[in-house]
C-alpha positions in Angstrom: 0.0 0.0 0.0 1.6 3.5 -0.9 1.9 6.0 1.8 -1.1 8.1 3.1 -3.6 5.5 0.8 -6.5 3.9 2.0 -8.3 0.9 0.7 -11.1 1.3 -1.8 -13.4 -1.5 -3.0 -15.0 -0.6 -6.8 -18.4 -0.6 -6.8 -18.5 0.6 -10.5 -17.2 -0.6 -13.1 -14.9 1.5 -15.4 -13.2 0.4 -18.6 -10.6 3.0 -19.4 -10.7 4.0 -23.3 -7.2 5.4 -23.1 -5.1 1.9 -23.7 -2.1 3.7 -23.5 0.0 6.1 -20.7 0.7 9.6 -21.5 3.4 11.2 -19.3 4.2 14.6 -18.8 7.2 15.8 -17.1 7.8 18.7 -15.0 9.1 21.7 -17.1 7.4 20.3 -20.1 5.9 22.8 -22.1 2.0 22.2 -23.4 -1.0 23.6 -25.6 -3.5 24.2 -23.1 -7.1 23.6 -24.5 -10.8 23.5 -22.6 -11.5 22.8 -19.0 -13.7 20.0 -18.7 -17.6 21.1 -17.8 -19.4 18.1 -17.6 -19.4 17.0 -14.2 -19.4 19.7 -11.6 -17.3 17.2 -9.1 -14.3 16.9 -11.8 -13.3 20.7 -11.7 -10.0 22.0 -13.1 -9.1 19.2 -15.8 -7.6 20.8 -18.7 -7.0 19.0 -22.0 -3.5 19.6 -23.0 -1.5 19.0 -26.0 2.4 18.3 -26.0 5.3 18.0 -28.2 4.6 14.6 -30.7 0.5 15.5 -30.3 0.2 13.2 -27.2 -2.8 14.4 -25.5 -4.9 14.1 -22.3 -6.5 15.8 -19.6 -4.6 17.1 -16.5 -5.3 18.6 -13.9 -4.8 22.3 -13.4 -3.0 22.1 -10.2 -0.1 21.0 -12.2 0.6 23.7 -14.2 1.7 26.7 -14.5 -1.0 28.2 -17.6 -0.2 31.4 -19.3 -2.9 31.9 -22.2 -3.2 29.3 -24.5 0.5 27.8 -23.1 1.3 25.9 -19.6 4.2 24.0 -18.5 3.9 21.3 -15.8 5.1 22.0 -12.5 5.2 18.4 -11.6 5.1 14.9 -13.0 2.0 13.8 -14.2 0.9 10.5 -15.7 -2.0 10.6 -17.6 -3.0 6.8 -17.4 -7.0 5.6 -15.8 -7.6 2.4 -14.7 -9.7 -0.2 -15.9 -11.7 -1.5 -12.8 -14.2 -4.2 -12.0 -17.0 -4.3 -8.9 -14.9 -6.1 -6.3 -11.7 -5.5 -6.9 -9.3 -3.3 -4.2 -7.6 -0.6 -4.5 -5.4 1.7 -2.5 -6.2 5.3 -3.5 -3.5 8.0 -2.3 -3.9 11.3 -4.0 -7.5 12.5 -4.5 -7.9 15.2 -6.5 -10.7 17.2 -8.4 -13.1 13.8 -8.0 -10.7 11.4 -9.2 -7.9 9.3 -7.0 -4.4 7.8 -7.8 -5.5 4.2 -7.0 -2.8 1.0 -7.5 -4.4 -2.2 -8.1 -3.4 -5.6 -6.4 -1.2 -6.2 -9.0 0.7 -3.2 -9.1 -0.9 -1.5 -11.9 -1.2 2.4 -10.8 -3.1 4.9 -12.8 -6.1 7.2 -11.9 -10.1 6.1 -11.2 -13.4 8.3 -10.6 -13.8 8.5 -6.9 -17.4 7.6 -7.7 -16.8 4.2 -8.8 -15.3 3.3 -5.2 -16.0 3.3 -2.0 -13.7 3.1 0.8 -13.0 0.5 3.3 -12.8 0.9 6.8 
């Protein structure tokens, strides 16, 4: 379990449609597009477009956004998990509605917090 995470069990299924993991790096400069409006709990995603036209959406507290331009003030992997009802997770970081979650197997990427509940 990763430091500061607590156990989650899904209770929704997701199946992530992003099959592969898009990594920005601190310093790296990016396009930065619209915010995401269509959930009021996922605030302050921002598509963003880097060098090579890899593209995803990141959250704002990352970067540094002047205009049409930001540059990552952190890491950031891009990657969601695919998750099935029943499975655990530990979930450290939680931010704008969505968690940094590692499954049993190691696999780590991002999951809606709605899709899990936590165990205590």
């Amino acid at each position: 379990m990763l430091q500061d995470s607590k156990p989650y069990r899904v209770i929704t299924e997701y199946i992530s449609p992003y099959l592969d993991s898009i990594i920005f790096h601190e310093g790296e400069s990016v396009q930065v597009g619209i915010e995401f409006v269509d959930d009021p709990e996922w605030k302050s995603w921002i598509r963003c477009k880097g060098d090579g036209g890899k593209e995803a959406w990141c959250p704002g507290e990352y970067l540094d956004i002047f205009g049409d331009a930001g540059i990552f003030i952190r890491d950031y992997d891009a990657k969601e998990l695919t998750v099935y009802i029943g499975e655990i997770l530990s979930v450290g970081e939680q931010l704008n509605g969505f968690g940094a979650g590692v499954k049993d197997d190691g696999e780590c990427g991002w999951i809606s917090m709605k899709c899990l509940e936590e165990l205590v």
